[in-house]
Each structure stands twice: as structure tokens, then as C-alpha cells.
N, CA, C and O of each residue as an XYZ file, in Angstrom:
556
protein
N       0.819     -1.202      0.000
C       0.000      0.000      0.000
C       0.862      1.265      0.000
O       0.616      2.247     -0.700
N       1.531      1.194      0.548
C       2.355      2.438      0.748
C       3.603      2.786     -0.727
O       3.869      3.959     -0.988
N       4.036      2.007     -1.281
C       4.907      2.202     -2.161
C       3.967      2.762     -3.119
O       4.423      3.717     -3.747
N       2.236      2.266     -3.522
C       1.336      2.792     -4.324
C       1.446      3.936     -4.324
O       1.952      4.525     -5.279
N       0.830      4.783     -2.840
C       0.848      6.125     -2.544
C       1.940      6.766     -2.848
O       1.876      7.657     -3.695
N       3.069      6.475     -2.274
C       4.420      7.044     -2.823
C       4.024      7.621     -4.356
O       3.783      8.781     -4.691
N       4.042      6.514     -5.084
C       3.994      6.367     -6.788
C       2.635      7.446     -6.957
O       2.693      8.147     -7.968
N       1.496      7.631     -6.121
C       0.337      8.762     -6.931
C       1.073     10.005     -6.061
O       0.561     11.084     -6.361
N       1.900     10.097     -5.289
C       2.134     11.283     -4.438
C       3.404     11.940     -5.557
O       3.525     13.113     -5.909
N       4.025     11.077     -5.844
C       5.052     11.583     -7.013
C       4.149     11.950     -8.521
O       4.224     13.036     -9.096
N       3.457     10.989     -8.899
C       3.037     11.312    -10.367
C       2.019     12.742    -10.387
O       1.891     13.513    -11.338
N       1.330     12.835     -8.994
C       0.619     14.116     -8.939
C       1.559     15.543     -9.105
O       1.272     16.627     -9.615
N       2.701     15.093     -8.502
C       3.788     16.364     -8.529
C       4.453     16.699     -9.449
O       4.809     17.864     -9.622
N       4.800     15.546    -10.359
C       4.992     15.417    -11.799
C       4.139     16.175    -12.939
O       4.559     16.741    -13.948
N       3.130     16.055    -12.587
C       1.453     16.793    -13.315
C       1.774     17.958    -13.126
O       1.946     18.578    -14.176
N       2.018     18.845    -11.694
C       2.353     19.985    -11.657
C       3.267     20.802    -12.383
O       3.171     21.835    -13.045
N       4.412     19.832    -11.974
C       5.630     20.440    -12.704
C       5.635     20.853    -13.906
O       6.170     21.871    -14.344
N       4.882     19.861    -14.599
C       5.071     19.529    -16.569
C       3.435     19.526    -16.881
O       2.989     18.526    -17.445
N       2.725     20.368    -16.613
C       1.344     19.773    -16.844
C       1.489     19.435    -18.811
O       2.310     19.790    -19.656
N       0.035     18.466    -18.862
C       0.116     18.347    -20.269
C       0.768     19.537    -20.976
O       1.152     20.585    -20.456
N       0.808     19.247    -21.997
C       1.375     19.903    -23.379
C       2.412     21.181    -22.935
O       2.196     22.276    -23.453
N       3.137     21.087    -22.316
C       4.577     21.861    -21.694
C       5.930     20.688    -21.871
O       6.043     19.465    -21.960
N       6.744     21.769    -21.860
C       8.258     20.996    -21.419
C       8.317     20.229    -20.675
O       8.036     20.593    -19.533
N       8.651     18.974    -20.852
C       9.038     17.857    -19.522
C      10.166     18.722    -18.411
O      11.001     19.559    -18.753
N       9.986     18.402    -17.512
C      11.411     18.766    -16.602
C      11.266     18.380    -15.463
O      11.438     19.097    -14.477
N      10.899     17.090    -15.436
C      11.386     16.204    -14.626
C      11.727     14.593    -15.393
O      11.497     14.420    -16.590
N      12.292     13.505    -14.512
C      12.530     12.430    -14.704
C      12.641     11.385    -13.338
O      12.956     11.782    -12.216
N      12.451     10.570    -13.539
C      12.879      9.250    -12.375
C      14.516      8.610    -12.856
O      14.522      7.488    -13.362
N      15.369      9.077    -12.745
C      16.695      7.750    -12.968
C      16.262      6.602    -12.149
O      15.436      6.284    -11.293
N      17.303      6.114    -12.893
C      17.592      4.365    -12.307
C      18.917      4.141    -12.416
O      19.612      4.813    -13.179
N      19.360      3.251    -11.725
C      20.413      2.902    -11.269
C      20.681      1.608    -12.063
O      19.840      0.714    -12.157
N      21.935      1.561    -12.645
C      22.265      0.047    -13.030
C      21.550     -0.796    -12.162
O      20.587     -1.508    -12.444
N      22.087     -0.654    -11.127
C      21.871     -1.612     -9.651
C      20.171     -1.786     -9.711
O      19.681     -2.824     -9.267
N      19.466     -0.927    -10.170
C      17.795     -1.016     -9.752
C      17.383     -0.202     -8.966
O      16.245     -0.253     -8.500
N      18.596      1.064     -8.564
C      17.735      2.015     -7.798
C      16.843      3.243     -8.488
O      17.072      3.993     -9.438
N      15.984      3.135     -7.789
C      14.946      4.341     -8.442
C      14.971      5.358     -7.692
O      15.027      5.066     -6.497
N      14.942      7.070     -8.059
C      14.949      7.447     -7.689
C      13.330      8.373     -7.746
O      12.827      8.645     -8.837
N      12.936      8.611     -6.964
C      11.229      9.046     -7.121
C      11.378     10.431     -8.040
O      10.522     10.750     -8.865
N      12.258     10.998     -7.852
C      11.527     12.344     -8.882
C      12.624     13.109     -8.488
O      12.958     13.495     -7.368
N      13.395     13.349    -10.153
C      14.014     14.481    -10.269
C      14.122     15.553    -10.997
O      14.718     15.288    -12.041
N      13.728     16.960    -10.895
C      13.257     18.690    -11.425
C      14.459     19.203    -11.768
O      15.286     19.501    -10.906
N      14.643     19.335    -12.857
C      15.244     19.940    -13.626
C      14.904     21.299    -14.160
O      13.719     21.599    -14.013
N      15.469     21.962    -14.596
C      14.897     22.940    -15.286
C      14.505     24.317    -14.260
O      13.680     25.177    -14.567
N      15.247     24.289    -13.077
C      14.980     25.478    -11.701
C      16.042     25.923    -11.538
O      17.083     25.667    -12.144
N      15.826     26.731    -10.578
C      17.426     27.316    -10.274
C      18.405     26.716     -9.744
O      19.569     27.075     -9.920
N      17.955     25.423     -8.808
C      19.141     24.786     -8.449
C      17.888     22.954     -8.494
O      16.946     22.582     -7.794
N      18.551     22.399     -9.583
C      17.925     21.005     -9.428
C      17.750     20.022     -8.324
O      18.712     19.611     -7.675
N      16.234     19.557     -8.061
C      16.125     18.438     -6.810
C      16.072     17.473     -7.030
O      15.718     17.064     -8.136
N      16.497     16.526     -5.789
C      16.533     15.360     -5.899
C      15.233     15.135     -4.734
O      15.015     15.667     -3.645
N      14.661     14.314     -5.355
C      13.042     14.185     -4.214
C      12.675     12.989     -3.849
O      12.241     12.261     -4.742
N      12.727     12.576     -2.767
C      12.178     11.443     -2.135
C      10.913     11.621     -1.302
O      10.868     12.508     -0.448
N       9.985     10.884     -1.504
C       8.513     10.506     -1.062
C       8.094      9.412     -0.524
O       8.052      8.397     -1.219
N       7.689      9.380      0.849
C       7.593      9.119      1.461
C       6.229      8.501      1.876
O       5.490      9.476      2.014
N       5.448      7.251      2.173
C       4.126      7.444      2.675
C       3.864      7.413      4.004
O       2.733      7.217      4.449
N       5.066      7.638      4.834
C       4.713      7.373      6.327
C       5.525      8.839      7.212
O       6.041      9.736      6.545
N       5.523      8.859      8.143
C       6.542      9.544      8.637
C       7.123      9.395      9.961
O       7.566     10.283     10.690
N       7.069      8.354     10.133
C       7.545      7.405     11.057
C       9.320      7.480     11.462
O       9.810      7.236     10.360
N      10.259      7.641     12.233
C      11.095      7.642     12.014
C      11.716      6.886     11.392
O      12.823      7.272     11.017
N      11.291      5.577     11.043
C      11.732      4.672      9.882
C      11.636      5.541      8.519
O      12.653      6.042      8.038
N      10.248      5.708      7.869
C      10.689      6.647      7.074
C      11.345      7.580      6.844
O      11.707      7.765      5.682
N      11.732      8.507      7.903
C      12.738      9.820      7.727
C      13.877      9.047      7.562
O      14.545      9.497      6.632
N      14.389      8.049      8.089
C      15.779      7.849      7.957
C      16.025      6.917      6.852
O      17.135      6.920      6.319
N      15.059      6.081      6.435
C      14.934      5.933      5.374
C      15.250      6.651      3.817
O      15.886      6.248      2.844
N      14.396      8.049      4.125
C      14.456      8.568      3.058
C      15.848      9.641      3.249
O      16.374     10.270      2.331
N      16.162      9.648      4.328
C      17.196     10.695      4.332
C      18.511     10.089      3.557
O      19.208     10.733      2.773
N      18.758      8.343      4.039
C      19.706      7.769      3.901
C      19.495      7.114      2.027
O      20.424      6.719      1.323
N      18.315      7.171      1.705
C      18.323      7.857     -0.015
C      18.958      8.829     -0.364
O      20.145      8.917     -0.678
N      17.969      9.772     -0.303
C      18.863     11.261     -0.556
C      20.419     11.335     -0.528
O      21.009     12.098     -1.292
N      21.158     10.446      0.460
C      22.411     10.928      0.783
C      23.488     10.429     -0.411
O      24.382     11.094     -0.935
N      22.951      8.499     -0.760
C      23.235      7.351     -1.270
C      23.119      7.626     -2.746
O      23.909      7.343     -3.646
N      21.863      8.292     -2.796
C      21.908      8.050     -4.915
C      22.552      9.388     -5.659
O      22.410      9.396     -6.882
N      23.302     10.619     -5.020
C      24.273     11.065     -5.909
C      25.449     10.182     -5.837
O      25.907      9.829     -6.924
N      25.958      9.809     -4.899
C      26.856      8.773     -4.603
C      27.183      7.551     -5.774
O      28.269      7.098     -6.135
N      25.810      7.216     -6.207
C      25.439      6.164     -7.112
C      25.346      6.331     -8.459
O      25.810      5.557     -9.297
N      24.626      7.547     -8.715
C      23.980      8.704     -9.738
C      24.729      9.746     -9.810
O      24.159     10.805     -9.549
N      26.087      9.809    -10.143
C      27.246     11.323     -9.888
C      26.237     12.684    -10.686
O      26.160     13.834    -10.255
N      25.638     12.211    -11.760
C      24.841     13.398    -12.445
C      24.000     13.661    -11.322
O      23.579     14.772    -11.643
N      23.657     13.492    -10.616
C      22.620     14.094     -9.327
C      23.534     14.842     -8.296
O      22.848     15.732     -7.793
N      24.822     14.847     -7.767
C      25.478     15.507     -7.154
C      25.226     16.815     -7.287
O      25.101     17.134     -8.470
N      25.124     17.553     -6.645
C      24.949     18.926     -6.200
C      23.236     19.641     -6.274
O      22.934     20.833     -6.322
N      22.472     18.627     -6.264
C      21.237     18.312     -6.418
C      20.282     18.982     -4.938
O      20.061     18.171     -4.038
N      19.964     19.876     -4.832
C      18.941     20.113     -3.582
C      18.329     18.797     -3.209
O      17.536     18.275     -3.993
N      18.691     18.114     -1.866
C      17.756     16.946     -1.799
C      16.446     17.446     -0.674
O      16.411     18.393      0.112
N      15.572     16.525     -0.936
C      13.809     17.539     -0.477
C      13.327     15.761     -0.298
O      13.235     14.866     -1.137
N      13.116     15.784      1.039
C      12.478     15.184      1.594
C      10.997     14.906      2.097
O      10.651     15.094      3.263
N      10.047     14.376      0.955
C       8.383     15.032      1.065
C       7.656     13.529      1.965
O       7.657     12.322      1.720
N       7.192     14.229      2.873
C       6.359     13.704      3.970
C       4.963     13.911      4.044
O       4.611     15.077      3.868
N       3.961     12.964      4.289
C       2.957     13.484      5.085
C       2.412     14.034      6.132
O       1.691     13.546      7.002
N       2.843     15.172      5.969
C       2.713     16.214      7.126
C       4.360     16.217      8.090
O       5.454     15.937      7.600
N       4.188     16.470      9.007
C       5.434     16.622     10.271
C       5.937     15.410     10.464
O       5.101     14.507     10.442
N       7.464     14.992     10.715
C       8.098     13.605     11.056
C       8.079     14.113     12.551
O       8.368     15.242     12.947
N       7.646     12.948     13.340
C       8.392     12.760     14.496
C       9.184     14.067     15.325
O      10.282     14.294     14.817
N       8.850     14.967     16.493
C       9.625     16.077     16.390
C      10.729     15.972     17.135
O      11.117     16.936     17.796
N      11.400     14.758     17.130
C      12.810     14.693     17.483
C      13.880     14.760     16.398
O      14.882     15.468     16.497
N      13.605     13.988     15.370
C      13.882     13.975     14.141
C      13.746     15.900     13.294
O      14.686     16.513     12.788
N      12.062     16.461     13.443
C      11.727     17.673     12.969
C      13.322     18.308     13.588
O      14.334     18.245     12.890
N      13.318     18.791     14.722
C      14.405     19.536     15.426
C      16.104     19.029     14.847
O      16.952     19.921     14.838
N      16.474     17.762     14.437
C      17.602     17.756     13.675
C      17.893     18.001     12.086
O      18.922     18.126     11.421
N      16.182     18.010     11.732
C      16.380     18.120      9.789
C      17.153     19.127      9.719
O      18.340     18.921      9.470
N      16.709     20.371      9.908
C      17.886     21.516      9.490
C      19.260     21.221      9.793
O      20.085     22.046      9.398
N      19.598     20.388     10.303
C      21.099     20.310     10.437
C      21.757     19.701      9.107
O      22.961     19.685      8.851
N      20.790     19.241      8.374
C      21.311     18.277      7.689
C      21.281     19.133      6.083
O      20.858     20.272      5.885
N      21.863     18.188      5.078
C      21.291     19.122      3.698
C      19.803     19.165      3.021
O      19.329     19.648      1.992
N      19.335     18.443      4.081
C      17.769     17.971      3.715
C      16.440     19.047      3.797
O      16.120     19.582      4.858
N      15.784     19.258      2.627
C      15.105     19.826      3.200
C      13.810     19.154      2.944
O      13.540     18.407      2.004
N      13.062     19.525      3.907
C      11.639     18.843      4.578
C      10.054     19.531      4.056
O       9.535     20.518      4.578
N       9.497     18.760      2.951
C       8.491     19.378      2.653
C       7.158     18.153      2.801
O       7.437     16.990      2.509
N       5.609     18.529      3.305
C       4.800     18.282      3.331
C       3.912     17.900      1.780
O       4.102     18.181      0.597
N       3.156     17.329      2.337
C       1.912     16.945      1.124
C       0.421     16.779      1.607
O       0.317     17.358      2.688
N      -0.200     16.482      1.406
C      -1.588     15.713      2.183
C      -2.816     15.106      1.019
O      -2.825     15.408     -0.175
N      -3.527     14.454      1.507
C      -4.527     14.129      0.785
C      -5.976     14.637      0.980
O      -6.327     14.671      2.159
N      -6.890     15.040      0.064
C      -7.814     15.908      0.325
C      -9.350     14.837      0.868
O     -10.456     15.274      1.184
N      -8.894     13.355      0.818
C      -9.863     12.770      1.283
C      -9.812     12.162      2.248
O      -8.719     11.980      2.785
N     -11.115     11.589      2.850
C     -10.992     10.937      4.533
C     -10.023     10.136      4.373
O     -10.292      9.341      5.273
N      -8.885      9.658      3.797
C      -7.795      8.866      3.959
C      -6.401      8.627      2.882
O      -6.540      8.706      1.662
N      -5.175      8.353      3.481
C      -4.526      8.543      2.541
C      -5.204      7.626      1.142
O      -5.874      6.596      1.220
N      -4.700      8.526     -0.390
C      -4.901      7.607     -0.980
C      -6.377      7.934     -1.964
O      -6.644      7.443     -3.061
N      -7.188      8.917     -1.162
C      -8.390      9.474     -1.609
C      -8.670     10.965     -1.465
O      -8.684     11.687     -0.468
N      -8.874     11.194     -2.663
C      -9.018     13.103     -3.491
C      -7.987     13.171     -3.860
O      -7.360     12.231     -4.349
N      -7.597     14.267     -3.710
C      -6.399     15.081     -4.185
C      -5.396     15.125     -3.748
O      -5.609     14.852     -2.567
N      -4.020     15.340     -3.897
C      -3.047     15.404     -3.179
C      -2.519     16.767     -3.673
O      -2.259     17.073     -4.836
N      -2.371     17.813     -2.143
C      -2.158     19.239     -2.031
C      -0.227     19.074     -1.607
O       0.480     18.140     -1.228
N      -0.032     20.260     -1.874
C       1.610     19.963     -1.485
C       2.559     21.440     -1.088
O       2.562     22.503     -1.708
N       3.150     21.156     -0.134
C       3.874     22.264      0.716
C       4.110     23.322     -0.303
O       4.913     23.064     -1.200
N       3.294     24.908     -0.277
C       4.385     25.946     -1.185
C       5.157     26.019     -1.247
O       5.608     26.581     -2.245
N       6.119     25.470     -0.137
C       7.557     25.624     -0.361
C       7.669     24.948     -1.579
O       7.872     25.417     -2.699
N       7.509     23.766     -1.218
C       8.124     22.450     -2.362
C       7.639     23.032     -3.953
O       8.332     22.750     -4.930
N       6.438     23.830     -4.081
C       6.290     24.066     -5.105
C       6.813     25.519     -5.706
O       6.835     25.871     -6.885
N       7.182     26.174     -4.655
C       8.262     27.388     -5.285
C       9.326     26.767     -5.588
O       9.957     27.314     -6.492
N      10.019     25.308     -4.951
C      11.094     25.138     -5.304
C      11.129     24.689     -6.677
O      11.900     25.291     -7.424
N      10.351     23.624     -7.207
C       9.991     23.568     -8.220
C       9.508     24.287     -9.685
O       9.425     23.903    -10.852
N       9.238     25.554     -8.949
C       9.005     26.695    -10.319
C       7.274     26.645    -10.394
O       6.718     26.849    -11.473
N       6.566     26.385     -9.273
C       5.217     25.742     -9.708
C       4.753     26.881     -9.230
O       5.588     27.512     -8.582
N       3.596     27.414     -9.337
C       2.617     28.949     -8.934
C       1.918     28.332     -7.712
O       1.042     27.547     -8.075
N       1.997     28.408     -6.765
C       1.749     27.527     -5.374
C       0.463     28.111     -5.743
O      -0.438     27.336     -6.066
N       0.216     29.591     -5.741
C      -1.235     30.099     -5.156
C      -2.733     29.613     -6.282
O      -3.932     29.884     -6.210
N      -1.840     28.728     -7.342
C      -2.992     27.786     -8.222
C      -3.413     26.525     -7.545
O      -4.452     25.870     -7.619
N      -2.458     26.392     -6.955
C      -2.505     25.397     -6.408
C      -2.926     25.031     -4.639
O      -2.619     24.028     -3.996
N      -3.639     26.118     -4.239
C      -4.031     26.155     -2.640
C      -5.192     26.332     -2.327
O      -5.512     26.364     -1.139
């Protein structure tokens, strides 16, 4: 269930980025090895590397942090890549209080129906200024 959500929480953000009949500027790499990377924006002032998340569990944060860190490592064309860590809603606030330390930055999403998975999926202005996206179409 959760890798699903991941996959509509990325392809919705994808829609944003590139809606129909525009410039692509994003992509997913892959890794010889089989790693995928959920979504990477091209085409901004400084390119992201984005991992999505369906939980926010401290398993997931460290999870996704220890992505972020691993696939320029893997992926050298992703090096110097803003990495953006998208959650449902707030991680854990032991974890919240160390993100800024890190190169990570921490953006939200949500779903507009009684449960993940149903309506719409809305997403942090930040994440979408970072992206080049007009947040206030989108709120």
C-alpha cells in the first residue's frame, strides 16, 4: 500500500511540474543496480533530488534521508542536487528539530480525502516554489 501512494504522491507532482502539453522537466533515474529514484526537477534554479515518502515514522525519515544521501553517490549526475524530503505532514519532532542540520530539506503533502490515498493530493508551497510551480494555483 504504501509504495502505491508514494507512486500517486510523485506522479501528482509530476502533473504539476510539466502539466500536459509543456516541457518535460522532470525524470525518475535508475540505477544500473535497480535504484529508483522518485523524482528528479530539472529545469529550476538549483535542481532536486526528491524522495517521497508514505509514512513519517522515524523509519521513514531515515529511510528517506539515507536515499537522498546514497543516490548522488550512485547517480554522480545528481550531485549537487537540492535533496527535499516530502512527507505526510510533520516527522516525528525529534527527528523535525535535527532536519535543518542536515542538507535535507523537509516538505509536506496531504490528501484531500478521509484517507490517505483518496481526493487530491495538495503539497507544501515551499516544495512548489522550489519547483518553479505557482503555489497560489494550487491552494
Amino acid at each position: 500500500m504504501g509504495q502505491r501512494l508514494e507512486d500517486d504522491v510523485v506522479k501528482a507532482l509530476a502533473r504539476m511540474v510539466s502539466p500536459p502539453d509543456t516541457v518535460i522537466r522532470w525524470r525518475c533515474p535508475i540505477h544500473a543496480a535497480g535504484y529508483i529514484v522518485d523524482l528528479e526537477v530539472f529545469d529550476v534554479d538549483k535542481p532536486l533530488l526528491i524522495e517521497a515518502k508514505a509514512g513519517r515514522s522515524a523509519a521513514h525519515v531515515q529511510q528517506g534521508v539515507g536515499q537522498l544521501i546514497l543516490y548522488p553517490l550512485l547517480i554522480t549526475r545528481l550531485q549537487g542536487h537540492r535533496k527535499v524530503l516530502l512527507l505526510p505532514w510533520s516527522p516525528p519532532s525529534a527527528l523535525e528539530d535535527v532536519l535543518p542540520q542536515t542538507d535535507v530539506v523537509r516538505v509536506w503533502y496531504r490528501w484531500t480525502g478521509a484517507k490517505p490515498g483518496e481526493g487530491e493530493v495538495e503539497f507544501d508551497p515551499v516544495l512548489l516554489d522550489l519547483c518553479g510551480v505557482q503555489s497560489a494555483a494550487h491552494t
